[in-house]
VODRENMI-593335 format. One record per residue (C-alpha): x, y, z; residue in one letter. Coordinates in steps of 0.1 Angstrom, whole numbers, plus 2048, in hexadecimal, padded with zeros to 3 digits. Example, Ala and Ser with C-alpha at 12.3 -4.5 7.8 and 13.67 -1.06 7.14 Angstrom:
residues 2
87B7D384Ea8897F5847s
***
This chain:
residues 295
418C05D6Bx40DBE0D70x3F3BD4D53x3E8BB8D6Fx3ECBA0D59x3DFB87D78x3B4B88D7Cx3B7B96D9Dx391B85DA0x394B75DC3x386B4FDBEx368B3FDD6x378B2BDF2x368B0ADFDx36CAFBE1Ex360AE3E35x34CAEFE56x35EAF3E73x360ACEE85x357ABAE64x36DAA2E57x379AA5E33x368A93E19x370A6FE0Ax38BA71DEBx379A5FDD4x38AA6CDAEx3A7A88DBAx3AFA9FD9Fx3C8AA2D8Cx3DCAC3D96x3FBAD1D85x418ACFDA2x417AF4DB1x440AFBDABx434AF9D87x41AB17D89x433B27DA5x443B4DD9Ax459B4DDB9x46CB72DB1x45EB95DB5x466BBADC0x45FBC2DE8x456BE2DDCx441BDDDB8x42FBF4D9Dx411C04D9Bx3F4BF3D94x3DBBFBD7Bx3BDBF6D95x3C9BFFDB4x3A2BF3DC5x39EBD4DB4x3C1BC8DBBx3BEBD0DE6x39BBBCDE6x3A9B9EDD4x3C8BA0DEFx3B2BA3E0Ax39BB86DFFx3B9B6CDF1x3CBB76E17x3B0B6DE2Bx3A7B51E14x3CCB43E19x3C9B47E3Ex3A6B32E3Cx3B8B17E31x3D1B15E45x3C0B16E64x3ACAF9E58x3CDAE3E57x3D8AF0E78x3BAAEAE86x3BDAC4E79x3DCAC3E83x3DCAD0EAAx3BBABDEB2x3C0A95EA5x3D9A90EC0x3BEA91ED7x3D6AB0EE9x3F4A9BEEBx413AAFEDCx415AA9EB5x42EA98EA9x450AA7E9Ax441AADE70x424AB6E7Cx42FACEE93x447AD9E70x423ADCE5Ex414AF1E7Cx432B0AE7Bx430B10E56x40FB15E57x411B2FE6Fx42AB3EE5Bx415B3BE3Ex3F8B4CE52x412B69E5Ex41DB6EE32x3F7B6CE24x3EFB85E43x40BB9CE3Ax403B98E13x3DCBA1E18x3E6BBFE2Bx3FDBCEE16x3DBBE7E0Dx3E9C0FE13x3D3C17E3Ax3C0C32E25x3B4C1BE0Dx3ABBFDE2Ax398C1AE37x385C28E1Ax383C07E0Bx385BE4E1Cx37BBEDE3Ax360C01E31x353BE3E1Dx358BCCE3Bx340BE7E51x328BE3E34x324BC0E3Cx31DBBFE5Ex327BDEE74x33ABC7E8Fx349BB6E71x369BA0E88x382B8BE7Dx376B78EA0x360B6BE8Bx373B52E75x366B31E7Fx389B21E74x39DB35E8Dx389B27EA8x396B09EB0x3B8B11EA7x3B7B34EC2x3C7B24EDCx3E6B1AECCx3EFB3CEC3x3EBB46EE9x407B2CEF3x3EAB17F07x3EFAF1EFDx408AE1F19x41EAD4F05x422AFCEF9x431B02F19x453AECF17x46AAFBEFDx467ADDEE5x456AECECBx46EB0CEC0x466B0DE9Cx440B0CEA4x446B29EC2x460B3FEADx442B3EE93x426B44EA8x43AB68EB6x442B71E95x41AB6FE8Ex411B80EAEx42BB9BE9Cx41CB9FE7Dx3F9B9FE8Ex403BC0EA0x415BD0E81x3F9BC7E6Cx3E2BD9E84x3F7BF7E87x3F8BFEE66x3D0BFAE5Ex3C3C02E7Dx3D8C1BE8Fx3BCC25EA4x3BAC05EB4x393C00EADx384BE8E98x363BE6E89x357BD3EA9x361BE9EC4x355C06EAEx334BF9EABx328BF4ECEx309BF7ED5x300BF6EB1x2DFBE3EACx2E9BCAE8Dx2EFBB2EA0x2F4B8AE92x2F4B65EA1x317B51EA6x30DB3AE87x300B5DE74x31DB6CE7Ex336B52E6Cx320B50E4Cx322B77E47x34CB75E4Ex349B59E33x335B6AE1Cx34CB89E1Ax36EB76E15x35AB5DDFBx359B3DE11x341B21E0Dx33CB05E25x339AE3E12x34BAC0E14x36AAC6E05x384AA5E01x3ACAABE06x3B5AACDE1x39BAC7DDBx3A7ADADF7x3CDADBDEFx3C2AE3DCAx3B2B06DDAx3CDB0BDEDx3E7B04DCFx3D2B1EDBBx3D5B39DD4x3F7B34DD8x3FCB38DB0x3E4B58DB2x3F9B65DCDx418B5DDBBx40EB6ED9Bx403B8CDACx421B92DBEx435B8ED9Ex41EBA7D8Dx41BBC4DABx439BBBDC1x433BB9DE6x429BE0DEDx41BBEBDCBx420C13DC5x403C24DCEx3FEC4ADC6x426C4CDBEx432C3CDDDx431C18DF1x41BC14E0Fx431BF9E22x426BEEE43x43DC00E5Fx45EBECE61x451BD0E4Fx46EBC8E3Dx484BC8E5Bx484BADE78x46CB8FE7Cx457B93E60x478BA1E45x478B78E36x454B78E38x450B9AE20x46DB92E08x466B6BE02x43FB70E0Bx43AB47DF6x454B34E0Ax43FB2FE2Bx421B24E12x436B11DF9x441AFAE1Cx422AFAE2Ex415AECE0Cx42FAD4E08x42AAC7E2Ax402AC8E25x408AB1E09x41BA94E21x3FFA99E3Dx3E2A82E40x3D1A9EE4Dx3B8A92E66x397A7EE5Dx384A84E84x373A9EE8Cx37EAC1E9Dx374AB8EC6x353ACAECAx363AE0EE7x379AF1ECDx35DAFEEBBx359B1EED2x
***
């Protein structure tokens, strides 16, 4: 049995608001290079763990975290170019941040469907009953990429950014399988409810439960969260392996560790060790998000 020997004591996320620039560098800190704090080997399939509850939350809410921020870059990314293709490292940065969206996606939903049910979902209902992931404000802008609609989508010049987007539409659909076999979520389930909640209420209460705050954040600070959720990660996967044993057994997502998504499961860093590298050579945009992204 694992003695956890990470905190498993998911951290508060800051971030910028949707369409707000980042902040002015004026004294970056001083960060230990993220290869250093890096434990790149662990088991698919891992060991128990000693608290089976506190482990799935802190997956859940480093995932989603991870996913946060790279949508932000994407976001910065896709909309400086005034909708004009990106150009050829940028376009790198935008595929291996998809693929680090498709790991960190895979990673937080490695939670057995019984306990997602019982558990995390439970808690999710408990904050709002029509508790969506439609409501991320920094998937907003970023939507229509994923649906193959920008032009320059459409003329087979960008394979490693398409191959990565299909592998994500992939992973979206095993990832539901597994947790919600029924095919209803929270929001479907709960029409008609009266809770109801404004756009901007709506945001703030998906922020609240995933421990986001919006604030001016500069680039340096936002790498160094990112860096630290990569080392959490890292350490956690080292600890537990992939699939920790739960109740004698692994709870796998079906044929995860076949097809698209085998490199994904077995090497879970790489996409977010390159996307992080590449972060690191981007002057990621200083304008603002166009306001017609924002819905």
């Amino acid at each position: 049995m694992s003695d956890s020997p990470v905190t498993l004591q998911p951290g508060v996320l800051a971030m910028p608001r949707v369409g707000e620039p980042f902040g002015v560098v004026d004294d970056p800190p001083v960060r230990v290079p993220l290869a250093g704090r890096v434990v790149r080997g662990y088991d698919v399939l891992g060991t128990r763990c000693a608290d089976e509850r506190r482990l799935f939350r802190f997956r859940w809410i480093l995932g989603h975290q991870m996913c946060f921020l790279l949508w932000r870059v994407l976001g910065d990314v896709t909309h400086r170019g005034s909708g004009e293709k990106p150009d050829p490292r940028s376009l790198e940065l935008m595929a291996a941040c998809v693929d680090g969206y498709s790991s960190a996606m895979l990673y937080a939903s490695t939670v057995p469907r019984a306990h997602y049910q019982i558990h995390l979902r439970v808690s999710m209902a408990l904050q709002h009953p029509s508790f969506s992931g439609a409501w991320a404000a920094d998937y907003r802008p970023i939507r229509w990429i994923f649906r193959n609609r920008a032009p320059w989508q459409a003329d087979g010049s960008c394979p490693a950014l398409a191959r990565a987007i299909a592998r994500n539409h992939v992973v979206h659909d095993r990832v539901a399988d597994h947790l919600v076999p029924q095919g209803h979520s929270l929001l479907q389930e709960s029409a008609g409810h009266p809770g109801t909640a404004a756009p901007g209420e709506k945001e703030d209460l998906y922020d609240n439960y995933f421990l986001v705050i919006r604030r001016p954040v500069n680039r340096p600070a936002f790498l160094t969260q990112f860096d630290s959720r990569v080392g959490a990660l890292s350490a956690d996967l080292a600890a537990h392996g992939f699939f920790p044993e739960i109740e004698g057994r692994h709870h796998p997502i079906p044929e995860s560790e076949t097809g698209p998504t085998k490199d994904l499961v077995a090497d879970a860093l790489r996409p977010l060790l390159r996307a992080r590298q590449l972060m690191a050579e981007e002057r990621f945009a200083e304008d603002q998000i166009p306001e017609d992204t924002r819905r």
